[in-house]
N, C-alpha and C positions, 0 to 999 in steps of 0.2 A: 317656073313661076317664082319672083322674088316675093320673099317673108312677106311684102305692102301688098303682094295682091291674092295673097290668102288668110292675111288677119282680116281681110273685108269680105270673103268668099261666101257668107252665107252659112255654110255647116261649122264655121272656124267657133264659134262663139256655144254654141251647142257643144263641141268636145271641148273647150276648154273650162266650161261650167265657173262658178264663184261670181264675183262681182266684174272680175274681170270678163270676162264669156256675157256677161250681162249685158255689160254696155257695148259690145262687140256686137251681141243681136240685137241691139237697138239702132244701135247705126248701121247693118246689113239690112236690115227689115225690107225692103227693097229686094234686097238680091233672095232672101230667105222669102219673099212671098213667087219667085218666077223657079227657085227649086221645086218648090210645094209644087206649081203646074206643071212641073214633070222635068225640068232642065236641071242636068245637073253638075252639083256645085264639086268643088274640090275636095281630094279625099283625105283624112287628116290622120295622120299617123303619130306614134309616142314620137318619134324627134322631133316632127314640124309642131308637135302639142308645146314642146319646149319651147322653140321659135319663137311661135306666136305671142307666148305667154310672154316671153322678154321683151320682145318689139312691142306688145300693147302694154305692157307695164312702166317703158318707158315713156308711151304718149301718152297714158293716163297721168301719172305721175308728175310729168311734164307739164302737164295741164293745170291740175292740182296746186303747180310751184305756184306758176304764172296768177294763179288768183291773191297770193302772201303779199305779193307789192303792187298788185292792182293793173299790173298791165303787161302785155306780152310785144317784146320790142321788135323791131325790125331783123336787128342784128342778132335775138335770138331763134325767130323762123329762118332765117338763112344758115343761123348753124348748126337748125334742124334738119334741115333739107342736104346738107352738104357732106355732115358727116354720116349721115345715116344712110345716104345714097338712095334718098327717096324720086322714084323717076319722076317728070314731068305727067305723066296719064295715073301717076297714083298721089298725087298733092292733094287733090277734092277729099277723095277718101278719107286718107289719114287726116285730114285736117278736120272732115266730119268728127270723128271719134274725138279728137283733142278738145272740141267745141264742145261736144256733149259729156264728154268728161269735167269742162271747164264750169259750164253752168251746171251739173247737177249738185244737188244739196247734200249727196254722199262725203262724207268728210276722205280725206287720203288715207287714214291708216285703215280701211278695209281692204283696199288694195295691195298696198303695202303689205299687210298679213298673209295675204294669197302669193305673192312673192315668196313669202319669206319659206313659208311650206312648203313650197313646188319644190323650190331649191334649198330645203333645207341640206346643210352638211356641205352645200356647196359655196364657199366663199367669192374663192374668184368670180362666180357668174356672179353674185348679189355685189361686189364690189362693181363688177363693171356697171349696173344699172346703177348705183351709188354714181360712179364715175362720169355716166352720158349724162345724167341730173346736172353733175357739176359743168360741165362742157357749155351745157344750155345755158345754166343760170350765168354762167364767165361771158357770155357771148358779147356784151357789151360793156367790157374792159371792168365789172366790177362785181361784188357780191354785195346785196342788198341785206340788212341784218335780218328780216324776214326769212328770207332764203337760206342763210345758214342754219337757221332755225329749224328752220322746215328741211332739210337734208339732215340736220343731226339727230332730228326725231324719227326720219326715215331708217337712218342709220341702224338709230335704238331698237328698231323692229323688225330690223334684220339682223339683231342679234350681234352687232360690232359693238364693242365697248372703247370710252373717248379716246382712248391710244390709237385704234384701228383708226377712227373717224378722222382724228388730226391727222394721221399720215396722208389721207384723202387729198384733206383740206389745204394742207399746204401743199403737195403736189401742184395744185393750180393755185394756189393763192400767193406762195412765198414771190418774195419780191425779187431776192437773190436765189430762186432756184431749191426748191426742196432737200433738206437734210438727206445726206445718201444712207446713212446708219436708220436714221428714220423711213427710209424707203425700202431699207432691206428687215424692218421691223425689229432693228436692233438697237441699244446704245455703243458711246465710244468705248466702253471698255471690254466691248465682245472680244474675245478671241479669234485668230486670224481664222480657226478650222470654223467655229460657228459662224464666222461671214461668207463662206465656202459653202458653207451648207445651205443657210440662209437664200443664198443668190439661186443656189441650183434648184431647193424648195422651188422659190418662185417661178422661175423659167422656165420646171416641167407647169405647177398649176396656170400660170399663166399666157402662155404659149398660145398662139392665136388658133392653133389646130385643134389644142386639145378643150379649147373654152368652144367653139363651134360646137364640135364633139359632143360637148354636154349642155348645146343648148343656146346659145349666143349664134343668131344667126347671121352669116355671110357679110351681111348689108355694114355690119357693124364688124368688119375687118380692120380699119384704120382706129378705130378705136383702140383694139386689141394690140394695133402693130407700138399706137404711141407708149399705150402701160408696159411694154414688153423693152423697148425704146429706152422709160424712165430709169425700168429695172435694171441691164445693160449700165447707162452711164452712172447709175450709183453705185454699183461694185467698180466699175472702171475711176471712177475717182479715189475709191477706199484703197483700189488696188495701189495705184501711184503713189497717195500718200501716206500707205505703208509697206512700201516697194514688195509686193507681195508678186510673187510670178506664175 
């Protein structure tokens, strides 16, 4: 069963408990009243608890943005659907959850906090969900000042300080292609062995197996492949123009 048809399963929102697990049995309410009669739902284990937790923290969140500039565009549900590998029989679903994320009067950083918790100590996962935020809000060739707003306060409660948050930001933003020193978390006057180090750092945490591993599920593999991708072409630029072998 893909992540989309177990964050809607009914018992997914009971094991994930918080604000998050909340609005999960609010929009299951349906499938959680036909378990009660005796059918039963999915079974939810510590890694799919991870899963879930990311893939609804991304639709809430996502929700959440879309309320900063008053409207959720075209070009952004499609590159909901596209990157996340949401199938055709799970769109109603997830799109439930987003809706009632969307209108509830819960502010985002409750959610946001319950992120930040699950995954504390773990960067790379809170950066991808930082990252998928970004993808959405890009989707129609621009960032709204709202929305950066609303991603660097996200940011703030996930515990990146604005160094972490620009390298984000200009990943998808820069015009000419994000700083490779900046994408290896470096400046130009790092040493060639701390950019060595730097690049490998990355490439074990960010590594599409080992972000799975702890919690980023499947669905959100291309995701993983682009940040992996970035990190790749900015040592390989740094390498060329400090002929480094």
């Amino acid at each position: 069963m893909s992540i989309w048809g177990k964050i809607i399963g009914g018992t997914a929102g009971f094991a994930l408990g918080g604000p998050l697990g909340a609005i999960l049995g609010a929009a299951a309410g349906h499938v959680v009243d036909k378990i009660k009669g005796g059918m039963r739902g999915p079974q939810i284990g510590g890694h799919d608890h991870r899963q879930i937790a990311f893939a609804t923290g991304v639709i809430v969140l996502a929700a959440k943005m879309a309320k900063v500039d008053g409207h959720v565009s075209r070009d952004e549900i499609n590159t909901f659907k596209r990157v996340f590998h949401i199938p055709p029989g799970e769109e109603k679903n997830v799109g439930r959850i987003f809706d009632m994320a969307r209108t509830s009067s819960d502010g985002f950083e409750v959610y946001a906090r319950q992120m930040a918790t699950m995954f504390r100590g773990e960067r790379a996962i809170l950066e991808g969900v930082l990252e998928a935020l970004y993808q959405i809000a890009m989707a129609d060739g621009e960032l709204h000042p709202a929305e950066q707003d609303y991603l660097k306060k996200v940011a703030h409660i996930f515990g990146f300080a604005d160094v972490d948050f620009d390298r984000v930001h200009h990943a998808f933003t820069a015009s000419n292609g994000p700083d490779p020193y900046e994408q290896l978390g470096l400046t130009r006057d790092a040493s060639d062995e701390e950019l060595k180090s730097a690049h490998r750092k990355l490439s074990r945490e960010n590594h599409p197996d080992t972000l799975i591993a702890k919690g980023m599920p499947p669905e959100f593999i291309e995701q993983a492949n682009d940040k992996m991708a970035r990190i790749n072409a900015a040592w390989d630029q740094i390498r060329k123009e400090r002929g480094i072998r």
